[in-house]
gemmi code that builds the backbone of each chain (N, CA, C; Angstrom):
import gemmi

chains = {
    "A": [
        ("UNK", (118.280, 117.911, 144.900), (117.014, 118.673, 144.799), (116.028, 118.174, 145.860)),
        ("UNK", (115.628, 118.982, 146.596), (114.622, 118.507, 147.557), (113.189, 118.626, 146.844)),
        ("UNK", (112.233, 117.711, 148.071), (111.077, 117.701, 147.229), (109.656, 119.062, 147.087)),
        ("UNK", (110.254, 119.544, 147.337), (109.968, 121.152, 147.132), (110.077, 121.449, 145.891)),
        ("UNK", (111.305, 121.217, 145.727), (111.975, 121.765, 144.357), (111.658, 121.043, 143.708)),
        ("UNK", (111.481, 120.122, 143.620), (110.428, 119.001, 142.543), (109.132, 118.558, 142.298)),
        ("UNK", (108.564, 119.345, 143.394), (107.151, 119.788, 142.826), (107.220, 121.233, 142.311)),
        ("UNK", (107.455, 121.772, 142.730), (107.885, 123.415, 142.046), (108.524, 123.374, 140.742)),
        ("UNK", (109.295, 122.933, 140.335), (109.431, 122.687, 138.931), (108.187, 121.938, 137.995)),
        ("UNK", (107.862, 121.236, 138.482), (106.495, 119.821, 138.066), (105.160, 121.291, 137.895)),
        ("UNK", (105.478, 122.162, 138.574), (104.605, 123.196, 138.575), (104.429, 124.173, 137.359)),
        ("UNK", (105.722, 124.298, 137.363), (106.276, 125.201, 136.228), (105.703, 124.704, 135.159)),
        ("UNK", (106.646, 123.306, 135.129), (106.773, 122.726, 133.850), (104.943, 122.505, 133.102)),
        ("UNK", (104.192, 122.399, 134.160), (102.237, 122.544, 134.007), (101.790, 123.725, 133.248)),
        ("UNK", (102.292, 124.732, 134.417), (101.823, 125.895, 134.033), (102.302, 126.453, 132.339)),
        ("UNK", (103.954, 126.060, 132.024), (104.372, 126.572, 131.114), (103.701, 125.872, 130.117)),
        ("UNK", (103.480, 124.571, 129.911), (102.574, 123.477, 128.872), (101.237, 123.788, 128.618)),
        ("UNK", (100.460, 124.296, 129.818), (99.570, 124.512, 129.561), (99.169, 125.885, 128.757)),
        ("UNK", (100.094, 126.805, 128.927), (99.946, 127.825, 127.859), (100.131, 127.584, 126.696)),
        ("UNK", (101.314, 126.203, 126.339), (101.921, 126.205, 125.084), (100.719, 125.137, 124.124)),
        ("UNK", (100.326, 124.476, 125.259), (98.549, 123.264, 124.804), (97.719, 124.132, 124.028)),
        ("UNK", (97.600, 125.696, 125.000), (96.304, 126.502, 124.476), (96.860, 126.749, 123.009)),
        ("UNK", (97.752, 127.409, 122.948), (98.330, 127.759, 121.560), (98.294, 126.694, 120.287)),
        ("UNK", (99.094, 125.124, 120.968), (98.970, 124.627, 120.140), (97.992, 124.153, 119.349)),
        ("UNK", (96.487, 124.139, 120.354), (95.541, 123.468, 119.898), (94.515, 124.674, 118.818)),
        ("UNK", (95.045, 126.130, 118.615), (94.493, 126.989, 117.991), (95.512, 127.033, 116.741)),
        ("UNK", (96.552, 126.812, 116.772), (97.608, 126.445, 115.494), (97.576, 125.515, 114.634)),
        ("UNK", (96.622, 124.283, 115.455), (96.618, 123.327, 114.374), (94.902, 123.384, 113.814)),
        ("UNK", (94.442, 124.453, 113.847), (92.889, 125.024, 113.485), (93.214, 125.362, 112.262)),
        ("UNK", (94.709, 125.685, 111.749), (95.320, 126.295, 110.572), (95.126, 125.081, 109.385)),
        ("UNK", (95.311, 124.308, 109.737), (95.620, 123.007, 108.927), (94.826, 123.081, 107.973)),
        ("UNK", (95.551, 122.915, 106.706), (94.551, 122.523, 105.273), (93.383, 123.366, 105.088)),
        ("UNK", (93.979, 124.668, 105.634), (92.863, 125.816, 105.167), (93.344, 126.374, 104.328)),
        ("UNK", (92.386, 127.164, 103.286), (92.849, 127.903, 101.934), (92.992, 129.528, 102.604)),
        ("UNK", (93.607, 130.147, 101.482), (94.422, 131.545, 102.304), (93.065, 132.322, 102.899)),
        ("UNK", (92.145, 132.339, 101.846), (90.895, 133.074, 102.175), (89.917, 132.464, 103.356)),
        ("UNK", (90.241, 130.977, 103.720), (89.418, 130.159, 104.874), (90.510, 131.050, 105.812)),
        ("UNK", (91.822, 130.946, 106.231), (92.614, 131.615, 107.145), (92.124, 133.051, 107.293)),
        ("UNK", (92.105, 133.628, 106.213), (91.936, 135.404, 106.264), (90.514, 135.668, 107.517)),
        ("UNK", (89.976, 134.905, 106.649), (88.137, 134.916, 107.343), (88.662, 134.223, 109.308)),
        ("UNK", (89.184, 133.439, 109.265), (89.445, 132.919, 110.438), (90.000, 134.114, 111.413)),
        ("UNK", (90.974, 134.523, 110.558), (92.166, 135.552, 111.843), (91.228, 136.949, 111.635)),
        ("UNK", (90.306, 137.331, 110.719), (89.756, 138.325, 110.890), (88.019, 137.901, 112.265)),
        ("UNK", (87.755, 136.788, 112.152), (87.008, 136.535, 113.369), (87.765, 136.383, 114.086)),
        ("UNK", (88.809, 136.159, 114.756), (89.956, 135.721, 115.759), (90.598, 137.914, 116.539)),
        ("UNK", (90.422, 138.080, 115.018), (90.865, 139.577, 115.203), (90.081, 140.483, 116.060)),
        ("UNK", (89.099, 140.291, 115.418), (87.756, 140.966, 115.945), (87.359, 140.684, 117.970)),
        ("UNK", (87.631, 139.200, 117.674), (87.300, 138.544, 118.904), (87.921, 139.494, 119.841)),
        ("UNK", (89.706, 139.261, 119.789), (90.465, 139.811, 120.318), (90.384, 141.245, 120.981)),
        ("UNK", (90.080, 142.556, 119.793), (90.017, 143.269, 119.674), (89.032, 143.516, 120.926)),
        ("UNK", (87.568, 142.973, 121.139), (86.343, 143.674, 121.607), (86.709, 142.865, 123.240)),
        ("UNK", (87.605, 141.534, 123.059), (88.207, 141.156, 125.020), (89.201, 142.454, 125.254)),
        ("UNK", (89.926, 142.891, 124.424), (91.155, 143.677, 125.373), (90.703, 144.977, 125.444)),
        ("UNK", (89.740, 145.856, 124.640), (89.094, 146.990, 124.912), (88.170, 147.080, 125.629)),
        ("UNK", (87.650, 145.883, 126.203), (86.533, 145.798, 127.303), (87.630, 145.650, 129.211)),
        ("UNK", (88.381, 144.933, 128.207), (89.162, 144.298, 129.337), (89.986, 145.831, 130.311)),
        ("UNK", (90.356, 146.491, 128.981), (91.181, 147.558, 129.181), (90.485, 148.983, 130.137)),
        ("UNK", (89.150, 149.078, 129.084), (87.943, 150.151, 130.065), (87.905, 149.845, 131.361)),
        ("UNK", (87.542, 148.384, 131.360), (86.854, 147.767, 133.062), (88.570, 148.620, 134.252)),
        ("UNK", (89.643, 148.420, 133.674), (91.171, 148.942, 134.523), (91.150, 150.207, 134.686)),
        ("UNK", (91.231, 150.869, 133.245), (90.845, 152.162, 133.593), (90.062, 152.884, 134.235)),
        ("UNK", (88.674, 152.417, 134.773), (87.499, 153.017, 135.377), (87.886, 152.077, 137.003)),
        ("UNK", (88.755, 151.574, 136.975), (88.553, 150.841, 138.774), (89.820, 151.478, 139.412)),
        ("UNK", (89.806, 151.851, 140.440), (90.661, 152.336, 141.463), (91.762, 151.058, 141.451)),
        ("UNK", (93.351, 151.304, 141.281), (94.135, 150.438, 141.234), (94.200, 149.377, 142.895)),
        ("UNK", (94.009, 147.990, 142.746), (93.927, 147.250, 143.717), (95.945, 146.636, 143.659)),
        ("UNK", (96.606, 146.546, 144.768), (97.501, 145.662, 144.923), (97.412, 144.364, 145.003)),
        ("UNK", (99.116, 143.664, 144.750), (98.704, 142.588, 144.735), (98.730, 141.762, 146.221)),
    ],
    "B": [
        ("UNK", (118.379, 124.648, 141.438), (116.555, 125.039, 141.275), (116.433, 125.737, 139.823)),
        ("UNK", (117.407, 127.102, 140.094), (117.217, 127.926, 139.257), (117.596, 127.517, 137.212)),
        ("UNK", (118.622, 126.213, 137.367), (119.114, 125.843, 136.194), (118.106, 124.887, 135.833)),
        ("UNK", (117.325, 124.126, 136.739), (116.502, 122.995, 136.006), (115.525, 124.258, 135.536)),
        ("UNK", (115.016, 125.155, 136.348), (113.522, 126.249, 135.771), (114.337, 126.419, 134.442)),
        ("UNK", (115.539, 127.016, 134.218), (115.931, 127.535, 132.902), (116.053, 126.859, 132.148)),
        ("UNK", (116.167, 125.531, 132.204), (116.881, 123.988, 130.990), (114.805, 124.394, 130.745)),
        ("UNK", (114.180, 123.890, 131.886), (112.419, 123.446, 131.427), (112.265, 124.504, 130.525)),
        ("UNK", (112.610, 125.752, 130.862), (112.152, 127.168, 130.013), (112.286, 127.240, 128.905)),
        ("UNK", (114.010, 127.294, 128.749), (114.668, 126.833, 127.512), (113.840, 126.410, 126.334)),
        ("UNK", (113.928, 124.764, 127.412), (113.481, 123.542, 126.025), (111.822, 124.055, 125.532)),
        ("UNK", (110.983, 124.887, 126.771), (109.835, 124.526, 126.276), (109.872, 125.348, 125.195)),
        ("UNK", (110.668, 127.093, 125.313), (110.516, 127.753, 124.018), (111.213, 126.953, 122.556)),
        ("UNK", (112.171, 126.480, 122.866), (112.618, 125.845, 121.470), (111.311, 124.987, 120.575)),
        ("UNK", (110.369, 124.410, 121.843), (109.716, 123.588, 121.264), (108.394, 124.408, 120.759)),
        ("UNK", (108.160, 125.073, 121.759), (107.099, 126.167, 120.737), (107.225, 127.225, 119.368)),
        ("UNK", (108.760, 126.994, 119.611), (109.443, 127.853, 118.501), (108.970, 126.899, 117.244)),
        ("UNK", (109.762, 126.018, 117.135), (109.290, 124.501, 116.266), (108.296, 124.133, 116.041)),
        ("UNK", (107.160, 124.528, 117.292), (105.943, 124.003, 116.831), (105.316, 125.245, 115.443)),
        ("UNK", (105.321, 126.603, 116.375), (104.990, 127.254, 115.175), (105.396, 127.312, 113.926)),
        ("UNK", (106.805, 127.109, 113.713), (107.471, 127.043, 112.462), (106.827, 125.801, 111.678)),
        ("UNK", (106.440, 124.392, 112.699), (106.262, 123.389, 111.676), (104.724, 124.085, 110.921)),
        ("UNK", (104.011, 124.568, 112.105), (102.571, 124.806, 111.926), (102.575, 125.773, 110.944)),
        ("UNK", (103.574, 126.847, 110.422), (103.030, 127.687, 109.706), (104.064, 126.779, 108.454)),
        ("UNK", (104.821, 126.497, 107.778), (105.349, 125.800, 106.863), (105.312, 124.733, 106.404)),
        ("UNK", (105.016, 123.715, 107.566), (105.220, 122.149, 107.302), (106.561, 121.795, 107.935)),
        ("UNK", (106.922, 120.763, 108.268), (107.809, 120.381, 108.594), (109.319, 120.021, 107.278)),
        ("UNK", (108.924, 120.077, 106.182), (110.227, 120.100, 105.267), (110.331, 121.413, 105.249)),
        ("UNK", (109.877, 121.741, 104.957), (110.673, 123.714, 104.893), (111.312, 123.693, 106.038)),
        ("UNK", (110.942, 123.695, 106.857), (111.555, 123.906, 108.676), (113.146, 123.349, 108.404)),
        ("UNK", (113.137, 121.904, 107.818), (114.307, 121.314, 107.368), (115.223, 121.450, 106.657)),
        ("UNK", (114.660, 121.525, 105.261), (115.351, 121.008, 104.558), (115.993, 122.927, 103.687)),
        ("UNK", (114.915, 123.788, 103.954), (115.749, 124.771, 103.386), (114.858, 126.224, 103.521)),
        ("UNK", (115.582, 127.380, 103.650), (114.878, 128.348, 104.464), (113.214, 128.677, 104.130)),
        ("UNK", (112.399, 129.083, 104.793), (110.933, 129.412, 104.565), (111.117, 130.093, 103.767)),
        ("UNK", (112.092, 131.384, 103.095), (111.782, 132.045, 101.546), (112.548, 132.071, 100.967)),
        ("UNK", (113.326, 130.955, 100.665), (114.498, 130.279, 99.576), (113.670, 130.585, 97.994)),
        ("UNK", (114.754, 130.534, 97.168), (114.691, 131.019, 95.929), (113.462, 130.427, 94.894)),
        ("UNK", (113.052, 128.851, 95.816), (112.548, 127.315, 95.177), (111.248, 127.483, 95.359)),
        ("UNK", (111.098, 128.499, 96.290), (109.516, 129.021, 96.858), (108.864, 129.805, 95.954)),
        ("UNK", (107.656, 129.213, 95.798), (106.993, 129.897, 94.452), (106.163, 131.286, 95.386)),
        ("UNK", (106.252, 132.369, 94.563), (105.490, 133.291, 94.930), (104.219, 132.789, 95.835)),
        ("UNK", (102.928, 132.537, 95.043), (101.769, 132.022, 96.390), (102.287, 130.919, 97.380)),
        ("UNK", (103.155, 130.190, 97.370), (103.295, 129.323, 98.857), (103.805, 130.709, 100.047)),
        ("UNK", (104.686, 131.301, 99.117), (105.095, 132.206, 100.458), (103.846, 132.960, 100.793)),
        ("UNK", (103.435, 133.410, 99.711), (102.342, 134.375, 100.429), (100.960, 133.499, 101.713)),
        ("UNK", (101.317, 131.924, 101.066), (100.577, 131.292, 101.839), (101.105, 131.105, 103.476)),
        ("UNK", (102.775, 130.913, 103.702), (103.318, 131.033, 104.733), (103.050, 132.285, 105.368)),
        ("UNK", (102.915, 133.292, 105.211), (103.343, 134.659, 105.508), (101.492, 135.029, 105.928)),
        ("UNK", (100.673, 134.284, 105.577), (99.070, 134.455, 105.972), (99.057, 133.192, 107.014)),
        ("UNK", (99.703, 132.228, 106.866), (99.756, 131.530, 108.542), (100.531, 132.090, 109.365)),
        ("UNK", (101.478, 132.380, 108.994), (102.281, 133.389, 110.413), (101.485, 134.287, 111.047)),
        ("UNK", (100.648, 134.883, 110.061), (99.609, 135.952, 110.843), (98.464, 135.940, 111.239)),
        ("UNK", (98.296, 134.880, 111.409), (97.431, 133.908, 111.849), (97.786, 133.519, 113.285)),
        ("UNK", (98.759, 132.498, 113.229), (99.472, 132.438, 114.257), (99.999, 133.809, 115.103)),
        ("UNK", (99.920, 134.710, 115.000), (100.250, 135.978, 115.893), (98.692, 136.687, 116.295)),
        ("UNK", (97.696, 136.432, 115.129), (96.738, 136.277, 116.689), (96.394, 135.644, 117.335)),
        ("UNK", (96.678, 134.021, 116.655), (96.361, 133.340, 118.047), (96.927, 133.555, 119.007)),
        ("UNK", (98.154, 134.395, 118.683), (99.065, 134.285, 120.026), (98.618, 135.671, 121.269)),
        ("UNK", (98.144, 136.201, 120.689), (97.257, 137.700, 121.218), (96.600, 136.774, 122.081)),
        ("UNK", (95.356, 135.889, 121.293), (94.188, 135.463, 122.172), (94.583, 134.546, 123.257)),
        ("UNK", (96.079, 134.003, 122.625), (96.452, 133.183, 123.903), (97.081, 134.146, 125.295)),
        ("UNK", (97.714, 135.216, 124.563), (98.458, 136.056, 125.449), (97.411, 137.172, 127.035)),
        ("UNK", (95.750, 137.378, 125.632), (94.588, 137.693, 127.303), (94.193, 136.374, 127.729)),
        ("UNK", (94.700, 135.389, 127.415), (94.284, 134.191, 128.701), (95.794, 134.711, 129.401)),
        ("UNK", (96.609, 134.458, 128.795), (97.671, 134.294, 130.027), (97.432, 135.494, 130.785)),
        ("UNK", (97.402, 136.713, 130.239), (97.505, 137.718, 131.587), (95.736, 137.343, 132.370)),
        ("UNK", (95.248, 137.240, 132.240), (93.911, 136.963, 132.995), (94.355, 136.722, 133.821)),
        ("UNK", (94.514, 134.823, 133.765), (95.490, 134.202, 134.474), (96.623, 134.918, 135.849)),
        ("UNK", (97.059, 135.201, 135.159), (98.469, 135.640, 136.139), (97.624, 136.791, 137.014)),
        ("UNK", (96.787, 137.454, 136.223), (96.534, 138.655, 137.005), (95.245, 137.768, 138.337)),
        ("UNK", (94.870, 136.551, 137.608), (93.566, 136.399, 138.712), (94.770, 135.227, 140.109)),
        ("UNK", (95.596, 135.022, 139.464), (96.276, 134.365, 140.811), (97.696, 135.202, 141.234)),
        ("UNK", (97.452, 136.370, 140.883), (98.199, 137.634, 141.813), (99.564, 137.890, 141.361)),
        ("UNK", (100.194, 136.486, 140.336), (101.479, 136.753, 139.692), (101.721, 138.413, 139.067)),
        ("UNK", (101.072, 139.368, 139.184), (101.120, 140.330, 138.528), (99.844, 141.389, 138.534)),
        ("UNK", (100.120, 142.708, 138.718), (98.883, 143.672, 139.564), (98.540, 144.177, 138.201)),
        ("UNK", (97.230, 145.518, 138.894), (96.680, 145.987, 138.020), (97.024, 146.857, 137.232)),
        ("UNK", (98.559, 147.564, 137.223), (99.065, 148.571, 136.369), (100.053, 147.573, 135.133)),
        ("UNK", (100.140, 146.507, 135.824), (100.831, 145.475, 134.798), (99.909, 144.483, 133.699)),
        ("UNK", (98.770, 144.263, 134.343), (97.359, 143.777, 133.325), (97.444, 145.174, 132.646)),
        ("UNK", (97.026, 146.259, 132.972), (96.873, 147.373, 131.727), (98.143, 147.281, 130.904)),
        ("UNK", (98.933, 147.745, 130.707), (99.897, 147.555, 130.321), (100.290, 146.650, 129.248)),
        ("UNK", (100.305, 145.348, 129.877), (100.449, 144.201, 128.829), (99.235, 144.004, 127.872)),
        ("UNK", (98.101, 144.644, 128.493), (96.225, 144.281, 127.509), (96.909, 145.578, 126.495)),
        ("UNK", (97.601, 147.246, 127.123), (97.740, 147.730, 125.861), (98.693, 147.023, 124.704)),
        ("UNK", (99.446, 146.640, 124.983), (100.825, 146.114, 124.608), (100.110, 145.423, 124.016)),
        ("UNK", (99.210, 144.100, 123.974), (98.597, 143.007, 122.989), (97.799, 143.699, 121.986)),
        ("UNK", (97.231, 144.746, 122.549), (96.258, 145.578, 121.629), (96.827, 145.821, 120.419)),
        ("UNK", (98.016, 146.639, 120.596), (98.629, 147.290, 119.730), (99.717, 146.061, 118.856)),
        ("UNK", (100.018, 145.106, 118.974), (100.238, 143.785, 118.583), (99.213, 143.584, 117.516)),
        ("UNK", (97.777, 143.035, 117.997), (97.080, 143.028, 117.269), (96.619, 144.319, 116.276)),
        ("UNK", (96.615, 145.388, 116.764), (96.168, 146.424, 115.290), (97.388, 146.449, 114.709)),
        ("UNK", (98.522, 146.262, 115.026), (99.518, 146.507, 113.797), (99.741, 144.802, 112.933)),
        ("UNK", (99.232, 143.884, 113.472), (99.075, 142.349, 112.638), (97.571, 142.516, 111.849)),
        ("UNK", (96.780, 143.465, 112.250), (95.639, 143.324, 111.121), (95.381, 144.452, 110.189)),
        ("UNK", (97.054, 145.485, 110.631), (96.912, 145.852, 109.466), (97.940, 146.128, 108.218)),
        ("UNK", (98.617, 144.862, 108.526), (99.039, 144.236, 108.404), (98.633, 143.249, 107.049)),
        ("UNK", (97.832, 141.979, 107.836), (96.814, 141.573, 106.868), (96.112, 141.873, 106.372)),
        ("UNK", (95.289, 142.841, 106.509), (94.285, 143.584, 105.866), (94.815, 143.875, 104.631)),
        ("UNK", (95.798, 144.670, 104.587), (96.288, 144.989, 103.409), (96.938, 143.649, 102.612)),
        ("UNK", (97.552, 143.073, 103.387), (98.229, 141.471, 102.503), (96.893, 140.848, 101.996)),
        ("UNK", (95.657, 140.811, 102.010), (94.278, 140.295, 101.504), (94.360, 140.734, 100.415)),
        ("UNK", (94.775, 142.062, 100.319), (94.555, 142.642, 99.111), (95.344, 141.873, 97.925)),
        ("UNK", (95.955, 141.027, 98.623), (96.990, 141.141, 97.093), (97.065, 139.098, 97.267)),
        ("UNK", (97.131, 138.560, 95.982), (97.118, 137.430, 96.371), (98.369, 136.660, 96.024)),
        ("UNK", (99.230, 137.176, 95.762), (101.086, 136.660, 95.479), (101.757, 138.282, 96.131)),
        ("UNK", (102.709, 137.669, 95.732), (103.743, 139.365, 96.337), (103.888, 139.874, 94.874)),
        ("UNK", (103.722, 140.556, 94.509), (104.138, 140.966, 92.963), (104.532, 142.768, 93.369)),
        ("UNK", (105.118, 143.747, 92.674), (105.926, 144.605, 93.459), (105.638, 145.314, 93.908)),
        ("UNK", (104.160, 146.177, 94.076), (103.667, 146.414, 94.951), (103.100, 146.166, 95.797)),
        ("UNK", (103.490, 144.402, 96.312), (102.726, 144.341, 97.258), (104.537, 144.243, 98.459)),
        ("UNK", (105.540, 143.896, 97.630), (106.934, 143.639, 98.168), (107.297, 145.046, 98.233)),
        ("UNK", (106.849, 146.285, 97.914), (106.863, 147.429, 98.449), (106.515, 147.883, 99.637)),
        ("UNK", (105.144, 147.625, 99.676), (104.439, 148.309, 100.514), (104.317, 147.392, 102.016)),
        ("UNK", (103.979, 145.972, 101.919), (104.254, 144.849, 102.993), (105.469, 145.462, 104.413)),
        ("UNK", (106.243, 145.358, 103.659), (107.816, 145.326, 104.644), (107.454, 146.430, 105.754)),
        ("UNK", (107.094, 147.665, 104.883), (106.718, 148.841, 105.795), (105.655, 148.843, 106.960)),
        ("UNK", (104.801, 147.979, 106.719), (103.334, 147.421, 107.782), (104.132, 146.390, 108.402)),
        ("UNK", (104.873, 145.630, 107.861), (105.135, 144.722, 108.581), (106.354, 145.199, 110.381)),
        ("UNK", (106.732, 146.289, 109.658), (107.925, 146.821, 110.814), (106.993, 147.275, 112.106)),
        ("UNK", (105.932, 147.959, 111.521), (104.596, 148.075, 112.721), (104.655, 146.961, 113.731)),
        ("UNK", (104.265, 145.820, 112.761), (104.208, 144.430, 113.281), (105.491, 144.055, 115.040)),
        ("UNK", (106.732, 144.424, 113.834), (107.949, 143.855, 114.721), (107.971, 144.763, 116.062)),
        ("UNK", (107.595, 146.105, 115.630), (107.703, 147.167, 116.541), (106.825, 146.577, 117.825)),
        ("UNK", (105.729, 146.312, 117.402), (104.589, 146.058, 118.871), (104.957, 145.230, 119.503)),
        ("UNK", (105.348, 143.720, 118.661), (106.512, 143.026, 119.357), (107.204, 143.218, 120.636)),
        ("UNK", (108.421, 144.215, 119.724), (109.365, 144.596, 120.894), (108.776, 145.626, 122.428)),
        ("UNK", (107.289, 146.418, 122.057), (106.692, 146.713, 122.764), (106.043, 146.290, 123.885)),
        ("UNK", (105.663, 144.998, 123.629), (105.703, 143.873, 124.410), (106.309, 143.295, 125.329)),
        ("UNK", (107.394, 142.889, 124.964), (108.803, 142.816, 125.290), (109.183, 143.522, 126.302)),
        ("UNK", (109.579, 144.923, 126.175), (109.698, 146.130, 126.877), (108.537, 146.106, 128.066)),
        ("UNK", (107.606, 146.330, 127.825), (106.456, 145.958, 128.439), (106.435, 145.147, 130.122)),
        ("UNK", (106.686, 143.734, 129.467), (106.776, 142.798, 130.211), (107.977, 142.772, 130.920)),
        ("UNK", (108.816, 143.246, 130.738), (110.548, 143.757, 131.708), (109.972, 144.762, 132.465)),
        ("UNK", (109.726, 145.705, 132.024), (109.354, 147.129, 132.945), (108.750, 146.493, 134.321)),
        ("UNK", (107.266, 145.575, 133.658), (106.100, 145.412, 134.373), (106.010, 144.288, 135.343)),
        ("UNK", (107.022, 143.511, 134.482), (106.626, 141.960, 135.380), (107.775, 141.571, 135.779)),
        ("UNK", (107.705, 141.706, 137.220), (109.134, 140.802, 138.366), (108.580, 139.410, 138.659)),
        ("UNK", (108.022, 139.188, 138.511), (107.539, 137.712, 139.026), (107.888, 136.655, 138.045)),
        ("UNK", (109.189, 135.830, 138.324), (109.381, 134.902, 137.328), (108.676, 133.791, 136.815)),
        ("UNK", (107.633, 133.371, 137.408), (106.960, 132.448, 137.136), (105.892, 133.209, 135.750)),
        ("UNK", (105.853, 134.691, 136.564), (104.884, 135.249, 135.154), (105.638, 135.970, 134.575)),
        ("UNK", (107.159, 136.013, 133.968), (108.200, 136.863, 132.983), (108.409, 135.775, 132.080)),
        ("UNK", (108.162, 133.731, 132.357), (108.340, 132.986, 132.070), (107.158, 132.868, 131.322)),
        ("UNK", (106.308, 132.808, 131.446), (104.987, 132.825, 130.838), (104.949, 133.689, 129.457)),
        ("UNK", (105.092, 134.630, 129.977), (105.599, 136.090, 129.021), (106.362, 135.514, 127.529)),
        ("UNK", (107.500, 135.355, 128.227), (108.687, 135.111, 127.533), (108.126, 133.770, 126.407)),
        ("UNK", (107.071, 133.020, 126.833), (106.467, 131.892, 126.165), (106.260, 132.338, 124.658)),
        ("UNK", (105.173, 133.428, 124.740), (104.345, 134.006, 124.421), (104.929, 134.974, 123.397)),
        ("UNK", (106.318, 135.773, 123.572), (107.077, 136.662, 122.919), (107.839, 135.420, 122.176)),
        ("UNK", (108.614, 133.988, 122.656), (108.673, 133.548, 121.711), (108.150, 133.197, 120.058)),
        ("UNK", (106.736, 132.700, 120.453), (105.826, 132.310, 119.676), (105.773, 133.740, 118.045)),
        ("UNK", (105.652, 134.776, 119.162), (105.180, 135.555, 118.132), (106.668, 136.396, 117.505)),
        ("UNK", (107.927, 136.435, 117.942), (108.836, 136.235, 117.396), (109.167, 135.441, 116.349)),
        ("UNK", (108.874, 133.850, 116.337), (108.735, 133.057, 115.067), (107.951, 133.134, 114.131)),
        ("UNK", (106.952, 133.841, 114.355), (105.730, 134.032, 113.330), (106.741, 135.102, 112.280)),
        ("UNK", (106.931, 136.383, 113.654), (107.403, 137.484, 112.772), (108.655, 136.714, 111.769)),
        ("UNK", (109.750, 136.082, 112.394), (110.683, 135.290, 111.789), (109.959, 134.988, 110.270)),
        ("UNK", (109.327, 134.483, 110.481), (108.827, 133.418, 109.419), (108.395, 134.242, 108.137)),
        ("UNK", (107.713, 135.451, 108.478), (107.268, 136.656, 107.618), (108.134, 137.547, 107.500)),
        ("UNK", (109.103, 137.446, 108.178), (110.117, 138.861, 107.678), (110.999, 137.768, 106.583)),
        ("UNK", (111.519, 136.329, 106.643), (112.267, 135.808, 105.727), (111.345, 135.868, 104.585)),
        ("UNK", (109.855, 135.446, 104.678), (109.103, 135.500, 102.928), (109.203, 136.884, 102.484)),
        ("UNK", (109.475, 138.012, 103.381), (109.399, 139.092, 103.002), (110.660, 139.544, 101.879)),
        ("UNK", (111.478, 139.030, 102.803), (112.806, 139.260, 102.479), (112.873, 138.282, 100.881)),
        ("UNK", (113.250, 137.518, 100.625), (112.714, 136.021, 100.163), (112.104, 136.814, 98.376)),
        ("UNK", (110.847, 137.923, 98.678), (110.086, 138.050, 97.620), (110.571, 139.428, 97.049)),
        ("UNK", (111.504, 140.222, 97.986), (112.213, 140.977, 97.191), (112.733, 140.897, 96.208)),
    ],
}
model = gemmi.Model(1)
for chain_id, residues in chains.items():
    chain = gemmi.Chain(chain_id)
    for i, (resn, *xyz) in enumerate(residues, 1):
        res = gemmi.Residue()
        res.name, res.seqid = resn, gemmi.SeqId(i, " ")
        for name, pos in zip(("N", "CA", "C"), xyz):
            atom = gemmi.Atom()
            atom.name, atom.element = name, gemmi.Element(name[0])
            atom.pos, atom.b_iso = gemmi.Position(*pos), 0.0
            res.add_atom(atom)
        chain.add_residue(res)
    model.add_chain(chain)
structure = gemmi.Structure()
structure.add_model(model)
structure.setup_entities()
C-alpha cells in the first residue's frame, strides 16, 4: 500500500466515524428515558427534521440546477 | 485499496449495526435472546419498538447532515441533494406516523398488533426508497459509503421493530 493509499483510507475511515460519532452521540440521549420522555423527544426531533428538509427542499426547487 | 475501503466499511456498519441494537435494547437482549422472544413482557417491547423509532429519526437528522455535507464538498450535485432530502422526508412522515399512532396505545394489546404492522410497512417502504434513491443518485463512493452508513442504522431500527412486531402477534 503506498502512502496515498494510507492516508486515503485514514480519510475514509474519519469521514465514516464521524458520521457514526454524530449518531452515536444522539442514541445515547435515549438512555433511561421513560416511553413518554422518548415520545416528546422524537416528536421535537420530528418536527425539527421535518421544517430542515422542507426548507432545505424549497431553497432546490426554486434555484436553477448548479453542477458539480 | 479497494478491499481495505470494504473490510473499514464492513466493520464500521457491523459496528453501528451493534451500536443501535445495544442502544435500543441493552446489551443482554442483543445476546442472550431475540429482541421479541416469548420472555418479553408486552411494555418492554413496546418500550424497544419506541427506541427504535427514535433512533430512525435520529437517523433522518443525522442523514440532512450527511447530505449537506457531501453536497457542500461536491461528493454529490443538486438533483441528488433533492432526491435524497425527498427520500429522508418521506422516511420521516412514514416513522411519525408511525409513532403517532404507537403513542396511542401503551402495550401492544390487539388492536394495536393489528393496526401497527400496517404503518409500520410505510416505515420499511421509505427505507427501501432510500436505498433506491441513493443507487440511482449517488456514484461517488466515498458518498454511496456514507449512504450505506446511514441505511444501515435505520435498517436495524426497522429490524428491531419488525421482530417486537412480529414477537406481539
Amino acid at each position: 500500500m503506498t502512502n496515498e493509499e494510507i492516508i486515503n483510507t485514514l480519510k475514509l475511515i474519519n469521514n465514516l466515524t464521524a458520521t457514526g460519532a454524530s449518531l452515536y452521540a444522539h442514541i445515547q440521549q435515549q438512555s433511561g428515558k421513560t416511553d413518554d420522555e422518548l415520545l416528546a423527544m422524537m416528536r421535537e426531533l420530528g418536527d425539527a427534521n421535518e421544517v430542515r428538509l422542507l426548507k432545505h427542499i424549497a431553497g432546490l426547487e426554486h434555484e436553477p440546477t448548479r453542477g458539480v | 485499496m479497494r478491499n481495505t475501503q470494504f473490510s473499514a466499511t464492513l466493520l464500521l456498519t457491523v459496528v453501528m449495526t451493534a451500536m443501535v441494537c445495544f442502544a435500543s435494547l441493552g446489551f443482554k437482549a442483543c445476546n442472550e435472546s431475540p429482541p421479541g422472544s416469548a420472555t418479553a413482557s408486552s411494555s418492554n417491547s413496546y418500550h424497544k419498538a419506541v427506541k427504535a423509532t427514535v433512533t430512525i429519526e435520529d437517523t433522518v437528522a443525522t442523514g440532512i447532515d450527511t447530505v449537506a455535507e457531501l453536497r457542500s464538498t461536491g461528493l454529490i450535485d443538486d438533483s441528488a441533494d433533492l432526491a435524497l432530502s425527498k427520500a429522508l422526508l418521506a422516511v420521516h412522515r412514514a416513522n411519525k406516523n408511525f409513532y403517532t399512532r404507537a403513542a396511542d396505545y401503551k402495550t401492544f394489546d390487539p388492536k394495536a398488533r393489528a393496526e401497527l404492522p400496517r404503518l409500520f410497512t410505510d416505515v420499511t417502504a421509505s427505507i427501501k426508497n432510500l436505498n433506491d434513491t441513493g443507487d440511482t443518485y449517488v456514484k461517488n463512493p466515498r458518498a454511496r459509503e456514507k449512504i450505506s452508513l446511514l441505511l444501515s442504522s435505520l435498517n436495524a431500527a426497522a429490524q428491531i421493530i419488525s421482530v417486537t412486531l412480529e414477537a406481539g402477534k
